[in-house]
C-alpha positions as CSV (number, residue, x, y, z in Angstrom):
1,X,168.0,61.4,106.5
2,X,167.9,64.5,108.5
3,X,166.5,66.3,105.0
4,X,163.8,63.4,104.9
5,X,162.7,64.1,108.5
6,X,162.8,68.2,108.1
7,X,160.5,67.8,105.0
8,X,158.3,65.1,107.1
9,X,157.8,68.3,109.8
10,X,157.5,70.8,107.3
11,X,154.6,69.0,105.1
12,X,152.9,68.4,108.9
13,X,153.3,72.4,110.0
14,X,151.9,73.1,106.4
15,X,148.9,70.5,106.9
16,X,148.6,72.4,110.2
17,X,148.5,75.7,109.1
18,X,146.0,74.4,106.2
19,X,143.5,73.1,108.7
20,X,143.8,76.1,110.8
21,X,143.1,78.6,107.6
22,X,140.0,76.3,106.7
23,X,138.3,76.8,110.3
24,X,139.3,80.4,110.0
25,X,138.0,80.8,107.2
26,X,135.1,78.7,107.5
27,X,134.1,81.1,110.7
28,X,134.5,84.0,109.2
29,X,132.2,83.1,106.3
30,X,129.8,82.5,109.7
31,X,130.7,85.8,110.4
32,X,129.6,87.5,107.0
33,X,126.9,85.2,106.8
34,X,125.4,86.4,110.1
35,X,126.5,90.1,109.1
36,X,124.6,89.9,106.1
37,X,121.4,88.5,107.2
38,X,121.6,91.3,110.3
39,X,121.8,93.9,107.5
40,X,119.0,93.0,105.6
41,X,117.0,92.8,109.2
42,X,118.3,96.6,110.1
43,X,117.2,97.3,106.2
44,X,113.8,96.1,106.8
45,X,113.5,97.9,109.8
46,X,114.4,101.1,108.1
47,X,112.2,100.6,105.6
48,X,109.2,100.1,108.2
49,X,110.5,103.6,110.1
50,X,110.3,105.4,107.1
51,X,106.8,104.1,106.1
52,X,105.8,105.4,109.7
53,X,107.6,108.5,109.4
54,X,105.8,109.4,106.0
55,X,101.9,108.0,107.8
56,X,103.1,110.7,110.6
57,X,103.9,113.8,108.4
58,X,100.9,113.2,105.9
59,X,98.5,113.2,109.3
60,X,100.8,116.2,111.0
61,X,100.0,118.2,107.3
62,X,96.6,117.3,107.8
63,X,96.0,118.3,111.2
64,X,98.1,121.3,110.5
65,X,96.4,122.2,107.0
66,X,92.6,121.6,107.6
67,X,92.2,121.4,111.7
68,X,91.5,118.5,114.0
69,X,87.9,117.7,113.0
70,X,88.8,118.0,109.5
71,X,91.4,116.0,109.5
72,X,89.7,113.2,111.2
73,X,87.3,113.2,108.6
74,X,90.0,113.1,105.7
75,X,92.0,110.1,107.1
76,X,88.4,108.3,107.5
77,X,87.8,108.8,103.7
78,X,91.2,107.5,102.8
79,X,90.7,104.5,104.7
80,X,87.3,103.6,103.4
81,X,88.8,104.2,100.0
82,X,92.0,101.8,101.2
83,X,89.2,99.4,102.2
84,X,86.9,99.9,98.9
85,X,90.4,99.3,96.9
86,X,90.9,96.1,99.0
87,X,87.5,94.2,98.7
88,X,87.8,95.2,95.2
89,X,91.3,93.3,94.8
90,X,89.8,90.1,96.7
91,X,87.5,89.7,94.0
């Protein structure tokens, strides 16, 4: 009898423990979940940095390479080329 009733408390501790591991475990998939998605946010940011960084050099080499006045008038041509290159595409 006493062997009946040990097994009885173990199979409850082990159906304890189980339910235990599943929440853990369920949380901590949470956890990577939430990890995850603030990784690809912090990547996206990056990538937007680095796309500013580059705008801000190529204007620092043009202010540095042909003058103020100069390179005002470059990064005007650019952009109605950028905006030539657009309304072409929406057609």
């Amino acid at each position: 009898m006493q062997a009946l009733s040990e097994l009885s408390q173990n199979v409850r501790l082990l159906l304890e423990r189980y339910t235990a591991l599943r929440e853990e475990n369920e949380h901590l998939r949470e956890e990577i979940e939430h990890q995850r998605a603030e990784l690809v946010r912090t990547h996206s940011e990056l990538a937007e940095l680095q796309q500013k960084n580059k705008r801000i050099a190529m204007a620092n080499a043009l202010i540095s390479a042909e003058g103020t006045e100069e390179a005002y008038k470059r990064i005007n041509a650019l952009i109605a080329q950028l905006d030539r290159a657009i309304g072409a595409l929406k057609r």
